[in-house]
C-alpha atoms as one frame of an Amber mdcrd trajectory, in Angstrom:
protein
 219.553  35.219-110.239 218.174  33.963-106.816 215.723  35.987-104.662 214.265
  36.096-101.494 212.025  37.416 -98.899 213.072  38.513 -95.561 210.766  39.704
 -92.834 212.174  41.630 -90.379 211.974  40.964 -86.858 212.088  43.352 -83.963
 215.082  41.947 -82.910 216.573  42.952 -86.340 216.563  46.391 -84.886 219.430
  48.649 -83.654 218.988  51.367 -80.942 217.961  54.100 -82.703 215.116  52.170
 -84.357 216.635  50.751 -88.161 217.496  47.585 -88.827 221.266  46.925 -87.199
 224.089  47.046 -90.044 225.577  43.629 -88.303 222.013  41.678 -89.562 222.761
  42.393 -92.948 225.452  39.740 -93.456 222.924  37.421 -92.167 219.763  38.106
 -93.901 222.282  38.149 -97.203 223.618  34.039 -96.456 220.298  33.252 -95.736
 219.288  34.568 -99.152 222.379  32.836-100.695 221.774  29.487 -98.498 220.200
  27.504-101.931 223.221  27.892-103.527 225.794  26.908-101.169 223.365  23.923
-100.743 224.120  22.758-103.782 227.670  22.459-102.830 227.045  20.001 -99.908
 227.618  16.565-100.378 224.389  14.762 -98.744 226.447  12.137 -98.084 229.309
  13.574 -96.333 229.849  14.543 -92.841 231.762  18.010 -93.087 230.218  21.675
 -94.313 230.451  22.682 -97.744 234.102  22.943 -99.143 233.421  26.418 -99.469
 235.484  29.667 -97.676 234.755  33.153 -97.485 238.065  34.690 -99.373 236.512
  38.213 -99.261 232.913  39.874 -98.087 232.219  43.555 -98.413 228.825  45.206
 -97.196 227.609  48.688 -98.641 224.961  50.474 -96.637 223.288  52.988 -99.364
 220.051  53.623 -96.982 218.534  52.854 -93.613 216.283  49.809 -93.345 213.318
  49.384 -90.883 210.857  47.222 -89.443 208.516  47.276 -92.843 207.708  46.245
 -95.265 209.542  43.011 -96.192 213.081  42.932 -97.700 213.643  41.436-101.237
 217.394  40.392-101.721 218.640  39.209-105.184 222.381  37.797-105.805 223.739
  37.110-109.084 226.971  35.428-109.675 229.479  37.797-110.952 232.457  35.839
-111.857 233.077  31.922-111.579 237.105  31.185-111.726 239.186  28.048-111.556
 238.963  27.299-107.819 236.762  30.432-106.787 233.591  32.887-107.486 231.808
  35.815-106.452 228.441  37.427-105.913 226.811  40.491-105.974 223.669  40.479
-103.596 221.478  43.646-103.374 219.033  44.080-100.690 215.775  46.551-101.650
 213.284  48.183 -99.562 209.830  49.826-100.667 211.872  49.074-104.185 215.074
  51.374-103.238 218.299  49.870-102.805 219.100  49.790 -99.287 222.305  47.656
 -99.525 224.872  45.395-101.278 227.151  42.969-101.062 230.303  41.339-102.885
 231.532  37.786-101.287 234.582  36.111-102.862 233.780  31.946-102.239 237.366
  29.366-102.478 236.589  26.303-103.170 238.646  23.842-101.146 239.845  20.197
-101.862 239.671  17.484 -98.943 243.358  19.211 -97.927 241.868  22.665 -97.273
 243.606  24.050-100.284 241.950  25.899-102.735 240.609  22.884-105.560 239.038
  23.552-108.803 235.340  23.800-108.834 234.078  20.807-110.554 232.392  21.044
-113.464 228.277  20.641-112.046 228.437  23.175-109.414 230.499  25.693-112.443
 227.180  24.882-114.122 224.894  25.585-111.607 226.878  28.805-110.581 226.357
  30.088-114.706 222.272  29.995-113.670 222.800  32.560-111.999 225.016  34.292
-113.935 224.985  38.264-113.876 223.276  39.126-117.263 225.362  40.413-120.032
 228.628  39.025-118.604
């Protein structure tokens, strides 16, 4: 499982004084960035050969200014040429929201490729716990 801290900002908030439902997505790929790290090539010139298939956002409470925001993701399922993740984002310890994000791995043609065998290793880290 990977975790992180967010702080929110002021600028985090909507009009009516929570946090704005559009800054989750952000605060959750920030929280994910490690991981997709892992899938860069250092050497190469392009972004990750990773695509958002799917990306769903569940709002279970209202967030606000403070205190901080853990987030934790654990990697659900790990296919041939794709995965998913589960992130959760807690406030004062209540879930606040979650998210599922389907990744495709793509090949130098932009076609889903399989997932090579180090990065399927590093995605079972983090896998969910009893899966």
């Amino acid at each position: 499982m990977l975790t992180a801290t967010i702080r929110p900002r002021i600028d985090d908030l909507g009009p009516v004084g929570h946090i704005h439902n559009t800054v989750l997505p952000a605060w959750f790929q920030q929280a994910r960035q490690e991981l997709l790290d892992a899938f860069q090539d250092p050497q190469a010139v392009l972004l990750a050969p990773l695509m958002i298939k799917e990306y769903t956002v569940t709002f279970h409470r209202e967030l606000v200014l403070a205190p901080d925001v853990e987030v934790t993701i654990e990697v659900e399922r790990i296919g041939n040429s794709s995965f998913s993740l589960h992130e959760q984002a807690f406030q004062s310890g209540h879930l606040s929201a979650e998210s599922r994000v389907v990744y495709i791995y793509v090949g130098s043609d932009g076609r889903p490729a399989p997932i090579p065998e180090d990065r399927k290793a590093l995605l079972l880290q983090h896998k969910s716990v009893g899966e």
